[in-house]
N, C-alpha and C positions, 0 to 999 in steps of 0.2 A: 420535537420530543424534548422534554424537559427530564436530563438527569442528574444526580448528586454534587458532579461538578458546572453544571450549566446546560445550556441546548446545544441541539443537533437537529443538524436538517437531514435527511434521509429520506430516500423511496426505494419502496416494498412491492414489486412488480411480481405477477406468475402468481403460480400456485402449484402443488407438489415437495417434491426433496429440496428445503432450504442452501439456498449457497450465500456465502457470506464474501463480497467485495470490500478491501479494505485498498485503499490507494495510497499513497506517499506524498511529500512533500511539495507546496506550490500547486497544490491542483487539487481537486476536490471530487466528490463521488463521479462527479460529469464523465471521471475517466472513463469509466465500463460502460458509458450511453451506448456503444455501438455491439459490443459483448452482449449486454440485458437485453435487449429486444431483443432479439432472434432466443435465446436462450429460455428466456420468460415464457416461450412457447410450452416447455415441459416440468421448466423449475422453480422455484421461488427465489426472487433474488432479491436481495438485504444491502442496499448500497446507502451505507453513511455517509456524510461528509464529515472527517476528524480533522481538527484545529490544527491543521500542519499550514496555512497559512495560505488554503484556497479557500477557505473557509467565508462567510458573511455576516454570521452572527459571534461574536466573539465569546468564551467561557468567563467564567467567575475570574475573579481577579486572584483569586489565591487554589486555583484549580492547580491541581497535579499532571503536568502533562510531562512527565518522565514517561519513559516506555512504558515501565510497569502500570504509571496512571492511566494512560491512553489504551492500554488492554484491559483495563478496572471499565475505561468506556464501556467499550466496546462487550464486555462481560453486564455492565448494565441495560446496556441498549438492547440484546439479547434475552435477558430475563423479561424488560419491559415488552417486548412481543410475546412472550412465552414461548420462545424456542429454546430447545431443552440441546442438542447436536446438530453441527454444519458442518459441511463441506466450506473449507476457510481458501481462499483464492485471495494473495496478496503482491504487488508489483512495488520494487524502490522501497522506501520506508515501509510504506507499509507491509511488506512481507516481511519483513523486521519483526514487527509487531505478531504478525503471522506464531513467527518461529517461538518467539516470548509467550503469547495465548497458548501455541502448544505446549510446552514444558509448564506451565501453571494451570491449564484446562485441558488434558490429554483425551477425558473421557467426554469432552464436548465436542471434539475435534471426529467426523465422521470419514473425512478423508481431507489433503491439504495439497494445494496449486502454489507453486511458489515461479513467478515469471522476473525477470532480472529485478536482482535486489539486493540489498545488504545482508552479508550474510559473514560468518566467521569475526575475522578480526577485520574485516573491513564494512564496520559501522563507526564513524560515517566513511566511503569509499574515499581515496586521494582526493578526486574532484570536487568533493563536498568539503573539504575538512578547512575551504577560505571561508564558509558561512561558519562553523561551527567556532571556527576563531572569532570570526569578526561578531558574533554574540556577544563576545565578552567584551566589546568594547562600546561601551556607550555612544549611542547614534548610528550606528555603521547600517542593524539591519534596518532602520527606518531610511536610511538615504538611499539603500537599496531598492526599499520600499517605490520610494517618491522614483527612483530611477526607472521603475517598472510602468509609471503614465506614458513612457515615451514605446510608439507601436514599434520601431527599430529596438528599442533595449528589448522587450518579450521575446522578440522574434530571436536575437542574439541568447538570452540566455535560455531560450529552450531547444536552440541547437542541439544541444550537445546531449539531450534526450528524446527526441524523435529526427528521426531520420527523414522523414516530409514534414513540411511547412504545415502546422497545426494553421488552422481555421482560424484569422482573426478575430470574428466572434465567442469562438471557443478560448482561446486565450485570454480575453475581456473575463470570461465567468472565471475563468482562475485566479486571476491577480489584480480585478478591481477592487475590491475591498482590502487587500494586502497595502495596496498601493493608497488610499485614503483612509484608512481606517485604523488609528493608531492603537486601537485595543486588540486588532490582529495581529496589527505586529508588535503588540507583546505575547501574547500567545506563540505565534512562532518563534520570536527569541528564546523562550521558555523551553518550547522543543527544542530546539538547536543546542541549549545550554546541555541537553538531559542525554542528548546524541553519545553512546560511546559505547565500545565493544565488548565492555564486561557483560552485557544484556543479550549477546548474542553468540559469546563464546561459551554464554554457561547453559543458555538453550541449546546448544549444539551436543550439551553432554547429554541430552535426553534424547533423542534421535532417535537411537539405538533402540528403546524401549517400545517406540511407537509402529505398532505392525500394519497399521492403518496404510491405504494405497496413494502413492506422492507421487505427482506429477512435475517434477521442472522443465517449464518450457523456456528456453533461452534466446537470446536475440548474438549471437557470436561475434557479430560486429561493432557492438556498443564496445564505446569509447570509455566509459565510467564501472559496468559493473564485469567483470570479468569472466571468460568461461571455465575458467579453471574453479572459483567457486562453483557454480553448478555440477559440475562432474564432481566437488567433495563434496555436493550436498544429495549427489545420488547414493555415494557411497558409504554415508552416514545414516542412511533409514532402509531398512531390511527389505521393503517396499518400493523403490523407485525406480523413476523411468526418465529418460532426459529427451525433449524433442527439440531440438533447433528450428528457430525460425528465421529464413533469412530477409534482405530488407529492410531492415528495421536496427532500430536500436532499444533503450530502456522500456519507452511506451509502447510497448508491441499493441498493447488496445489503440492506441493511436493509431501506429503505423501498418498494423494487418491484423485487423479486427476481426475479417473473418476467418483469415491463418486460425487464430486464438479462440475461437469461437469453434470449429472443427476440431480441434485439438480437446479445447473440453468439453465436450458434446459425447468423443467419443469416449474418453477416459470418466466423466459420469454415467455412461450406458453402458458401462463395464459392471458385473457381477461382481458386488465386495466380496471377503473371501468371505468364508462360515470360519466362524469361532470353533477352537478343539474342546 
């Protein structure tokens, strides 16, 4: 799909109540392949890939990929279907972006899934904050880049976000193009540059507003986003519920697909409330 700022690859599975997949950083829509199926049985599901740097085709050269641009996507991607309100399900960055979409599209947002991610003042979390430095210094994310050919370096840097050894195949669709492809990785330094917490502190003030039903399903034992956000992100929406999953870290679609998959099955087969 060709939008304002460049393409997108995306697939549009199911049929029924739209859900909107948005993934994070280094990995691309592929995340929710094990979520979508099973799910697409009742719903429709909207899985982009955004230019966070698992991406293949790279954006315009002078594309906006600040948070606010990447939810300007995502707000176009949307209209180009003609979907009018979704259920928004967002993990790592991407429910970052999540959190931003709701506070500038409140009345598109039908209900919101937010599984470990950035959130409050931790955009970007400790662990991330050596890419967000190493942006600004010309070469660094390209050598990172070139580091990611080697099948030992992927396996090493995605430690620290799934808790079982990702599929070396699956790893390939994430970070081959990052790794050759020098217009991805300007796109993701461009994200990395845009990374910062005032986009997520000032969605936090909207929160409160949204009566819509929220689900945080967390992973307790990731090492990167912490559970103490979750528990302030239940208590920040008038609406929420927090389920822990254990197992797992960041990528709970990775690491307990069907945990995550159960979890929202039942909380979209949940009655929304009625409007007073």
């Amino acid at each position: 799909m060709r939008l304002s700022d460049g393409p997108i690859q995306y697939y549009d599975v199911g049929s029924g109540e739209p859900i909107l997949f948005v993934h994070g950083a280094f990995v691309n829509g592929g995340l929710w392949r094990n979520v979508c199926k099973p799910l697409s049985r009742d719903f429709r599901c909207l899985v982009p890939t955004l230019p966070l740097g698992g991406h293949q085709i790279a954006m315009d050269p002078d594309a906006d990929l600040t948070p606010k641009g990447l939810v300007g996507l995502l707000t176009e991607f949307l209209d180009e279907l003609g979907v009018d309100r979704v259920t928004l399900v967002g993990n790592d960055t991407g429910g970052a972006l999540c959190q931003v979409f709701l506070a500038e599209h409140p009345d598109r947002v039908e209900r919101l899934v937010l599984t470990n991610c950035d959130a409050f003042d931790n955009f970007p979390p400790l662990a991330a904050r050596p890419f967000t430095l190493a942006a600004r210094i010309p070469g660094l994310v390209e050598l990172f880049a070139f580091a990611l050919r080697s099948d030992r370096i992927r396996r090493l840097a995605f430690k620290i976000l799934a808790k079982h050894p990702i599929h070396p195949q699956t790893l390939s669709t994430y970070v081959e193009s990052l790794s050759n492809n020098t217009d991805v990785q300007r796109d993701l330094r461009k994200v990395l540059l845009g990374v910062s917490s005032r986009y997520t502190t000032e969605a936090a003030k909207t929160f409160s507003a949204f009566d819509g039903p929220v689900l945080i399903v967390w992973a307790p034992e990731d090492p990167v986003f912490p559970l103490e956000d979750a528990e302030k992100l239940v208590e920040s929406f008038p609406n929420a519920q927090l389920r822990q999953v254990q197992n797992s870290y960041a990528f709970i679609a990775e690491d307990q697909p069907e945990r995550l998959t159960k979890l929202l099955s039942e909380f979209l087969e949940a009655p929304l409330p009625t409007s007073s």
